[in-house]
N, C-alpha and C positions, 0 to 999 in steps of 0.2 A: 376687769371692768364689768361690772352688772348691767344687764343687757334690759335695753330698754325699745321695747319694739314701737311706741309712738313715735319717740326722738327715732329712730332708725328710719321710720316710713319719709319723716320731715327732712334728715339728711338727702335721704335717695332722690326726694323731689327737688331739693335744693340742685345736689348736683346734677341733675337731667337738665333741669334749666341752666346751668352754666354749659352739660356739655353737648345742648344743641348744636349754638353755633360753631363750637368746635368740630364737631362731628361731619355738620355738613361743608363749613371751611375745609378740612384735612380729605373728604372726599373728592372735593371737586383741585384740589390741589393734588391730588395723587395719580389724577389724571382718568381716571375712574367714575367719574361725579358725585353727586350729593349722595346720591341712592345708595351706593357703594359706603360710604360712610356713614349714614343713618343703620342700613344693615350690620355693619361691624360694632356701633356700638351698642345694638339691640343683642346679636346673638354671641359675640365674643365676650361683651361683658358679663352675660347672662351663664353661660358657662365658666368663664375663672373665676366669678363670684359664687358658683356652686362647687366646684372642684380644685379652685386655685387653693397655696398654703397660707395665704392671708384674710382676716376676718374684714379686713376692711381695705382692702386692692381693689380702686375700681378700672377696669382696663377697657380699650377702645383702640378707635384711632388714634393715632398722637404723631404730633412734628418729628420727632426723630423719624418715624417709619415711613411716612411720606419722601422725605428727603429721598431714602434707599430706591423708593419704588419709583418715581418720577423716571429716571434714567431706565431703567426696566419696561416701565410702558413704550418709553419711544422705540425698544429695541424689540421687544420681546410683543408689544399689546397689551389689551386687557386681558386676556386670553390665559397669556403666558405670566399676568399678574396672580391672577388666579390659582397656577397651577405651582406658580414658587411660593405661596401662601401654604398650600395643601403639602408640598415636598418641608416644610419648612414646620410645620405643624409635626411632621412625622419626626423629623428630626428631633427637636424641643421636647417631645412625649420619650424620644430615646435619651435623651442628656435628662432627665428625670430620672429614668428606668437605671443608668449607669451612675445613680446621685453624683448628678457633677455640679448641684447646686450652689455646696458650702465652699468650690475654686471660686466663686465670683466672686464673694467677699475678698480677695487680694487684688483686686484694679485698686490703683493708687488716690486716692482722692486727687493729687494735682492732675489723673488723665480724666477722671472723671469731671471736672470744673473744663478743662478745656474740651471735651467732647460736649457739654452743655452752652459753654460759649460758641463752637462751629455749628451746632443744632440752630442756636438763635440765628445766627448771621443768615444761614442758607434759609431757615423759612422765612422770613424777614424779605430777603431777595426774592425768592419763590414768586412775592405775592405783588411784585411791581407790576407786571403787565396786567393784573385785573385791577390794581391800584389805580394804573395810570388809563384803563377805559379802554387798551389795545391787544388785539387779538393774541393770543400766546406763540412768540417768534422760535423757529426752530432751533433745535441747539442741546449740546449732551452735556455743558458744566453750564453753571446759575449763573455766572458772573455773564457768560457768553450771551446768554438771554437775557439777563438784566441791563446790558449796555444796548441791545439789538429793541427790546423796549424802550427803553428811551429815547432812543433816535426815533423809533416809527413815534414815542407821541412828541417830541419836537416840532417833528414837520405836519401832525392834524393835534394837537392839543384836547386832551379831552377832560375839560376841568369839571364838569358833572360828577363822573364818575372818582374824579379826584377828593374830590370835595366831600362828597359822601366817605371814602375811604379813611381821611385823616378826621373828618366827625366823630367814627365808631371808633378809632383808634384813641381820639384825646377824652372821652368821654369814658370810655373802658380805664384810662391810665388815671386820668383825677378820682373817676368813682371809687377804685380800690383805693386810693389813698384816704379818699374823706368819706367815704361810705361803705366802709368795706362787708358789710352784711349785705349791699344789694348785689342779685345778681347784673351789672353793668353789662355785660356782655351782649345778651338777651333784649335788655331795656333801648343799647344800643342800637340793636340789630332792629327792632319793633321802627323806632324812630325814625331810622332809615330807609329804611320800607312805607311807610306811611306815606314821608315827604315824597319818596319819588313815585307815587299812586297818586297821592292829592297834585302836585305841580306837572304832573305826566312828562318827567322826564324820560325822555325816550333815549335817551344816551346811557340810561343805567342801567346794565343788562340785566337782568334776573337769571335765577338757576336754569328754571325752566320747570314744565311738567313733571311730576314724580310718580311714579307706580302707586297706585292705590294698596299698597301692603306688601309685604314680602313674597318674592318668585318663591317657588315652588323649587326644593334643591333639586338640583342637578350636577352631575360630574361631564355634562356636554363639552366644557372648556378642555377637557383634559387631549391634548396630543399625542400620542406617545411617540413618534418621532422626533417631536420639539425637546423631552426629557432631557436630551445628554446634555442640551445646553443652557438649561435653566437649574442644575444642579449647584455651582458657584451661585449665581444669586441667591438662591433657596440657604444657601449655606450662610450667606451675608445677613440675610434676612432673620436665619435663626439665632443666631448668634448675637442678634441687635434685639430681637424680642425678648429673648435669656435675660440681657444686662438688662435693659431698660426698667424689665417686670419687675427684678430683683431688687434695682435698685430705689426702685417706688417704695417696693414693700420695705425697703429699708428706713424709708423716708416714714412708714406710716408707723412702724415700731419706734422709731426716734421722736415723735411727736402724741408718742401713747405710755402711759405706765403699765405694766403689766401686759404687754401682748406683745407675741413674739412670731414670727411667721416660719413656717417650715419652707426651706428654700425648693429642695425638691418636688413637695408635693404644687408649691407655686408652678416649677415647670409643667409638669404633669398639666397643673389646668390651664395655662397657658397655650400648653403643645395643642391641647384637646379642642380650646378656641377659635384656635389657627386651622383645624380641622375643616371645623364645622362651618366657618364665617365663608369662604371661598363658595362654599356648595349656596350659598345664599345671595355672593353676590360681592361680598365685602371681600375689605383688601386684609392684609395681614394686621393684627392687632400684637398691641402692648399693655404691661400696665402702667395708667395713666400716671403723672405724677402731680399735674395739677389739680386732676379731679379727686385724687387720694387723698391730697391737702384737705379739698373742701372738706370732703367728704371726713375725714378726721374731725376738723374744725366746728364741724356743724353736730358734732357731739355721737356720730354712728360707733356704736359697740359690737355688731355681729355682719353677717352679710347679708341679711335682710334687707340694708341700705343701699347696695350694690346691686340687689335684685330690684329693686324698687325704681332705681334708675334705669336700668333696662328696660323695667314695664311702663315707666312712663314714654320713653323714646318711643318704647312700639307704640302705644293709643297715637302717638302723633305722629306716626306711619300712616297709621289706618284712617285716624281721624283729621287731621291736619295739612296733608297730603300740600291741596291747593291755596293754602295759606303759604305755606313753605314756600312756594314756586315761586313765589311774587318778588323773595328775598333777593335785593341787586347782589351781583356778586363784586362787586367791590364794596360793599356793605361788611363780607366774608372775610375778606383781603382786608379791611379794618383790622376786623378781630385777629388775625391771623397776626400780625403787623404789632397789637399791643399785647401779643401772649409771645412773641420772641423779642419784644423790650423787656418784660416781666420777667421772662428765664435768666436775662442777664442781673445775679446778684454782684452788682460793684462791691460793696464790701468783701464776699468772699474771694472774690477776684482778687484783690487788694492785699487780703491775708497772706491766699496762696503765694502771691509774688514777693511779697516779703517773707515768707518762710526761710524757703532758704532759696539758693538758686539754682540749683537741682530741678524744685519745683517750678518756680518760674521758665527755665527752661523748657519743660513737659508741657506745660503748661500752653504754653505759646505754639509749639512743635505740634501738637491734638488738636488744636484749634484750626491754626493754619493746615494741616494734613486734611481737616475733614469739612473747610471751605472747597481746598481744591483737589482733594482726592475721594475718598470712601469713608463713610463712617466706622466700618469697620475695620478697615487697612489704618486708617487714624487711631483706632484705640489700641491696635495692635503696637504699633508707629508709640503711641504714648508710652504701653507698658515697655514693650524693649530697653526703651531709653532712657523708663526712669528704675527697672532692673540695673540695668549698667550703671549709670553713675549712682546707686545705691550701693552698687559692690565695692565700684571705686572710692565712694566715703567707707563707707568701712577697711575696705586696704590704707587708707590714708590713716586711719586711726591704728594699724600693726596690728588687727585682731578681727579675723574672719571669722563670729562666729555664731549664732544663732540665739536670741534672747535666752535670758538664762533667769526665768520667772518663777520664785517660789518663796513659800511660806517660812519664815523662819523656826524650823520643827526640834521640837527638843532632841537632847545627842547633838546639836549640831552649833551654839549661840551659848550666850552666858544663862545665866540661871534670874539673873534680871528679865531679860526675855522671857525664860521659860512663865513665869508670875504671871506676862504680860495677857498669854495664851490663857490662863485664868481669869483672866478680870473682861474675855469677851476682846481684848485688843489683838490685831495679829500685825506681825510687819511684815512685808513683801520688799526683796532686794529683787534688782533689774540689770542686771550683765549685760551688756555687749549694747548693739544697736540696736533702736528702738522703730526704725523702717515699716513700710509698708507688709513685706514679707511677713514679719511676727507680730504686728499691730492687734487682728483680727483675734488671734492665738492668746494673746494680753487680757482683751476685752470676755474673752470669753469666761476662761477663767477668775480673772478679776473679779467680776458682774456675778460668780457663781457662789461668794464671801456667804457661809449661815452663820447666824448666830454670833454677828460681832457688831459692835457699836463704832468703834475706832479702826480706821485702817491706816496704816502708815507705809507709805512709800517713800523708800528706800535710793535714789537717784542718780547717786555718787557716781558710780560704778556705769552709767548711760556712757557710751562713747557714739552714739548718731542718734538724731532724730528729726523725722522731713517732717510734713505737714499732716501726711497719714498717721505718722504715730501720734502729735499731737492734739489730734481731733478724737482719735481713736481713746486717750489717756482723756480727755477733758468727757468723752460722751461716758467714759465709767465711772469718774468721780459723779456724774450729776447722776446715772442710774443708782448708785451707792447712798447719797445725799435723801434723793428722792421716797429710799428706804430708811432714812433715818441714820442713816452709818455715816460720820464722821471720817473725812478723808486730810491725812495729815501727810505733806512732805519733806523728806532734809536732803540737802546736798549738793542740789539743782546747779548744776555746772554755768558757768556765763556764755557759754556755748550755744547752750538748750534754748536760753530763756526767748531767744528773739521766732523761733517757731512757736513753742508753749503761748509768748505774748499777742505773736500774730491770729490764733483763733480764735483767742480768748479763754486758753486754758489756765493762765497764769492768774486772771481775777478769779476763779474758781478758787485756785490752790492758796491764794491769800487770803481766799475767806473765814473772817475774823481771824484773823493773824496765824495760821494753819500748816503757812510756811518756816521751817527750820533752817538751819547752817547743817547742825547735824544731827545724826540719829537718837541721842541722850537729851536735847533739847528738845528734839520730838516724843519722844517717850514723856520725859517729865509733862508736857503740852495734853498728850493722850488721858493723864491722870487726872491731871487738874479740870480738864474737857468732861471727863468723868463724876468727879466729886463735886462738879458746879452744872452734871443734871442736863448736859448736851444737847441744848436748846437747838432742835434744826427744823422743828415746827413749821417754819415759814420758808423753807427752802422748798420743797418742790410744789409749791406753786409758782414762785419768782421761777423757778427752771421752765414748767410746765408753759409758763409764758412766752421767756425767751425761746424755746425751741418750737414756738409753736410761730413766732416773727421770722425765723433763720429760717425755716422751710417753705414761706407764704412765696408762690411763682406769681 
């Protein structure tokens, strides 16, 4: 991607202004305040956007890591928020140092959809009592304070503060639908501020006062008799910043051609963020995934746009301070309210459960775990169980055995084939089950095809495939396509096809008729595809579209 540093500066602005009000929402949500989250998106962004592995990761606070910390402050403090931030940081910079980046590429997509369906639910809940205008009731699970809010506003009603709330919420959820260039969030947030200045309603609480610029670091928070027991958190916490980061960055590679993130060195600056945000004030950071979207969307090519957004956040530290202040916070509780509607994709929801039911299960199981248990005990809780019943479909199939991925190489095929390897075509056979476990392994290799026009996959031979491999098989035909290479299949079991059709990898594989019976109908296909000049011109942009819809939160 040729890097364009006007469009970079225009993305970075763009996202600053959507990730205000996130930032100061996820602050005062984490129980920390606004300050706290304006800091973490000034200097945690400002560092993974210098040292993270992705050119275009914009990282901050974000919902998932709120969730973890809420339970932490009521136990531990701000104090002890702080210093599982900094223990947590160190760790992240060591899962870097020990590259344990390219393990995270094996979470299953179905734990993955259901850890992002329990995210939504819990910030969603989170944000009832400032929704509902009533003071935050005590309590160490959502649900417990979500019912304990409700009753306190039954009995004093506070429809001010209500009213403002679902304002910014329905105005942020139609603007992205029919306007989706404006920043609504922002526009929201303005709106509702104004009305409750101009009509002086005094039921709509504001932030309050913010520090005229960023504290001066300090490690004063730090205890060190508190350590022994803030090490499990610190451990939940890194371990939440790892995936999240990762899987942003993953999100920003799947919505770009040509850019590729190094998982590692993403930890590295991630660890390095988590360092430095604590000494400042902020809470632990991630990489974003909704602001990576924009930030994608709005055309950023390097991390100049990521830097860009940080510098803006700071001027409106320094210079915007008592503007900020005025913001109701159920204004925030809006925002907060239509960015975990937003996370929930129904369609992919939808997919995953008709996959197979393996996924659906996982699915359901992550979701539920990380309403009412841990985020991280949830994704844990996901992989075990969709390891297990992965093993168990393939013992059901009589053959344990690990994908068996390769090129059709001469010495080894007929002499037909061998021709094939000349004319730029190559075929790839696929053994055993096609799982989460060897998905990543697939794509890799697959994605690394020089110098061929035609690839033909081989399918026969598949005895499993859940929703991971699925995605994983449809996300390297469109990378392959987007290159101009032609992707042809035979053999496709009736097994297969009902995951394949749940992603929509199977309208892929039927593009212009691409799909075979069997491997000689695909070969002859490969030919004719050939001598009639393999017209795929117009395919990655129709991709670059679609995948740029499937990732919009």
């Amino acid at each position: 991607m040729a890097r364009n540093p006007r469009r970079d500066l225009l993305a970075g602005l763009t996202v600053a202004i959507v990730a205000l009000p996130l930032a100061l929402g996820f602050g005062v949500s984490s129980g920390l305040g606004a300050e706290a989250g304006l800091a973490t998106a000034v200097v945690a962004g400002a560092l993974a956007a210098v040292f993270g592995g992705s050119n275009l990761q914009v990282s901050g606070p974000t919902g998932a890591m709120t969730v973890v910390l809420v339970p932490i402050v009521a136990q531990h403090g701000p104090g002890g928020v702080l210093t599982v931030g900094l223990i947590a940081g160190l760790i992240v910079v060591g899962l870097a140092v020990a590259r344990a980046g390219r393990y995270m590429a094996y979470i299953p997509a179905s734990v993955v959809e259901g850890f992002t369906l329990g995210i939504a639910l819990v910030i969603g809940l989170q944000q009832v009592p400032n929704a509902l205008g009533v003071p935050e009731p005590e309590g160490e699970r959502v649900l417990e304070v979500t019912w304990r809010a409700v009753a306190e506003f039954a009995q004093a009603p506070n429809w001010t503060a209500t009213a403002l709330a679902l304002g910014v919420a329905a105005v942020m959820l139609t603007g992205a639908r029919w306007r989706p260039a404006i920043p609504s969030s922002i526009v929201a947030v303005i709106a509702a501020t104004v009305v409750a200045q101009v009509f002086h309603l005094d039921r709509a609480t504001p932030i309050g006062d913010l520090p005229a610029g960023l504290p001066a670091p300090s490690l004063g928070f730090v205890d060190p008799s508190r350590l022994g027991s803030l090490i499990a958190p610190a451990v939940a916490v890194a371990a939440l910043a790892a995936l999240e980061s990762l899987l942003s960055a993953q999100v920003a590679d799947g919505m770009t051609v040509g850019q590729r993130h190094d998982p590692d060195r993403e930890l590295f600056g991630q660890g390095l963020a988590n360092l430095a945000a604590p000494l400042f004030g902020g809470v632990p950071a991630t990489g974003a995934i909704a602001r990576t979207a924009v930030n994608v969307r709005t055309g950023a090519s390097s991390r100049l746009a990521a830097l860009t957004h940080a510098a803006v956040l700071a001027v409106i530290v320094f210079a915007a301070g008592p503007l900020v202040a005025k913001i109701p916070l159920a204004a925030l509780a809006g925002v907060l309210i239509a960015t975990a509607v937003r996370m929930v994709e129904v369609g992919s929801l939808r997919a995953m459960a008709k996959a197979t039911r393996s996924d659906a299960v996982v699915l359901a199981l992550t979701a539920v775990a990380t309403l009412a248990l841990d985020l991280v005990y949830a994704v844990i809780i996901g992989f075990v169980v969709a390891g297990g019943l992965a093993l168990r479909a393939v013992a059901k199939q009589a053959r344990l055995a690990e994908v068996d991925f390769r090129a059709d190489l001469p010495g080894e095929h007929s002499e037909e084939e061998h021709a094939l390897l000349a004319e730029h075509v190559v075929a790839y056979r696929i053994d055993g089950p096609l799982f989460f476990a060897a998905a990543h392994r697939f794509l890799l290799e697959l994605s690394e095809v020089m110098d061929v026009r035609v690839v033909i996959l081989r399918m026969s031979r598949v005895t499993t495939i859940d929703a991971t491999g699925a995605l994983v098989l449809k996300d390297a035909v469109e990378k392959l396509n987007r290159r101009g290479i032609a992707v042809m299949t035979s053999g496709i079991r009736p097994s297969q096809r009902q995951a394949l059709e749940s992603v929509g990898a199977l309208d892929l594989l039927r593009l212009d008729g691409r799909e075979f019976a069997t491997t000689p109908e695909a070969i002859a296909g490969a030919r004719a595809h050939l001598q009639g000049g393999g017209a795929l011109a117009a395919i990655p942009d129709q991709l670059d579209r679609r995948t740029a819809e499937e990732h919009t939160r």
